[in-house]
VMD Tcl script that draws the C-alpha trace (Angstrom):
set ca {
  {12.83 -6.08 51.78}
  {12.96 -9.75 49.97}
  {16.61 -10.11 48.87}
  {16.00 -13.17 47.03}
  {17.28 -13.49 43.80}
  {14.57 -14.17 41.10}
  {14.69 -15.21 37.44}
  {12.67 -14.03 35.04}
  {9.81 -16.18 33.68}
  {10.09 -17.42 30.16}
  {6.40 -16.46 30.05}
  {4.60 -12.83 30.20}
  {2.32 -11.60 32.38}
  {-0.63 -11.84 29.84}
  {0.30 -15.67 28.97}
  {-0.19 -15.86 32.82}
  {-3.48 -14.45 32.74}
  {-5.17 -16.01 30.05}
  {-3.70 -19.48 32.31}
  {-5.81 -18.35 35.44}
  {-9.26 -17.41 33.00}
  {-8.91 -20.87 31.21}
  {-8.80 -22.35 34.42}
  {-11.29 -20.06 36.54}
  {-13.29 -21.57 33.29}
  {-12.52 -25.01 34.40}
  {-13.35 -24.43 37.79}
  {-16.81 -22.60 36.79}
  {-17.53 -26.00 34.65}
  {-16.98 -28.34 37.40}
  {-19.02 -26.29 39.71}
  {-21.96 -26.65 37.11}
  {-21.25 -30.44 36.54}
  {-20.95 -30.63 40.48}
  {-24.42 -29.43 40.57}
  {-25.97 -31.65 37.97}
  {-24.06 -34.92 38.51}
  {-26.07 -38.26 38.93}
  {-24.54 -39.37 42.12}
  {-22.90 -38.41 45.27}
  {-19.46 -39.60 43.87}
  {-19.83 -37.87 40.64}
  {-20.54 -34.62 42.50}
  {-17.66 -35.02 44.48}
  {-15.36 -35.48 41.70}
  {-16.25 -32.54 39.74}
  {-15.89 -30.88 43.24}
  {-12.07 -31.61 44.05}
  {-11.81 -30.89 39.79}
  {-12.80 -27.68 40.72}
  {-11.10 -27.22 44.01}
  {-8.22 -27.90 41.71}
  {-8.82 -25.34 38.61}
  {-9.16 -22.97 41.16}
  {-5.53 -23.20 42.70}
  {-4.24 -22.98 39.28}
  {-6.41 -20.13 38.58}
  {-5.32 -18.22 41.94}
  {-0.97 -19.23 41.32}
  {-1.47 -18.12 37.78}
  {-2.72 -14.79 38.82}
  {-0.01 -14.67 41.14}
  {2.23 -15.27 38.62}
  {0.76 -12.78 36.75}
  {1.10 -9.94 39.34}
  {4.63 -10.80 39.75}
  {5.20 -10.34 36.86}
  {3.75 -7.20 36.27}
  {6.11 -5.99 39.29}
  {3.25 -5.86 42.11}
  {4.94 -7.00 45.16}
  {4.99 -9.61 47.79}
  {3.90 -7.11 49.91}
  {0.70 -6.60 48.21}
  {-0.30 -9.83 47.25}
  {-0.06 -11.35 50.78}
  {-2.44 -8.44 51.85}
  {-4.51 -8.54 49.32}
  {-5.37 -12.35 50.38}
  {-5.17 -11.92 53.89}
  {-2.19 -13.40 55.09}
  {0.17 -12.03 58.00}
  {3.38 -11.53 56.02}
  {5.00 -11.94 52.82}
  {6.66 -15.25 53.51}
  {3.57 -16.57 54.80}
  {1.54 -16.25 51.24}
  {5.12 -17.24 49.54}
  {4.88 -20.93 51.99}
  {0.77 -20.79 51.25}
  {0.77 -20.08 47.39}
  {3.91 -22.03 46.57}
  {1.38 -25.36 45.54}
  {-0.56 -22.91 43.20}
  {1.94 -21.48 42.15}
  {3.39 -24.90 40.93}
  {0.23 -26.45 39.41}
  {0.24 -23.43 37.32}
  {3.56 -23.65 36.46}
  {2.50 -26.82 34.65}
  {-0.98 -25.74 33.13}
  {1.05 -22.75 31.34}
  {3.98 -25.45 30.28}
  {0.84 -27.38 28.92}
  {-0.96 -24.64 27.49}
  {2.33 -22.75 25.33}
  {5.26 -25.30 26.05}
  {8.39 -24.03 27.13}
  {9.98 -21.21 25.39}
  {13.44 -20.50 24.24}
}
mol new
graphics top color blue
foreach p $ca { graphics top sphere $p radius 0.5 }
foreach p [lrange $ca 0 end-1] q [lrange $ca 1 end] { graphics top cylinder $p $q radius 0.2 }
display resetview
């Protein structure tokens, strides 16, 4: 059982999950640039911009399932990982760059 005390996010699970589509979007559009870009550079760069979008996409659904009270537990199997902790340690990146797409996207709330 995780004992560790948690505030509650300023933001709800739906502002969480319209976060993760806008930037499964973003990550969808940088696959399709990757694939049409002029050079081997290009193509790269729309690559790690997608690579990107993609983490934010995956912590903001995290987010989102926290949220909604689905547990550590859960989300750790659900992604393969051996424990709880583990996909805490693993996600904890995501889960920051979509911290700051959502504090772009609505701002911080009172």
């Amino acid at each position: 059982m995780d004992r560790t005390l948690a505030t509650r996010s300023p933001h709800t699970s739906a502002d969480w999950w319209v976060t993760a589509d806008q930037a499964r979007h973003a990550a969808q559009s940088g696959l399709a640039d990757a694939a049409t870009a002029p050079d081997l550079l290009r193509t790269l760069t729309e690559l790690d911009r997608a690579r990107h979008e993609a983490g934010v996409a995956v912590g903001a659904a995290v987010e989102a399932l926290l949220a909604g009270g689905v547990a550590w537990e859960a989300i750790a199997a659900a992604l393969g990982f051996g424990s709880p902790e583990e996909a805490r340690q693993a996600l904890a990146p995501d889960r920051r760059d979509a911290g700051a797409a959502i504090e772009r996207r609505l701002g911080r709330r009172a």
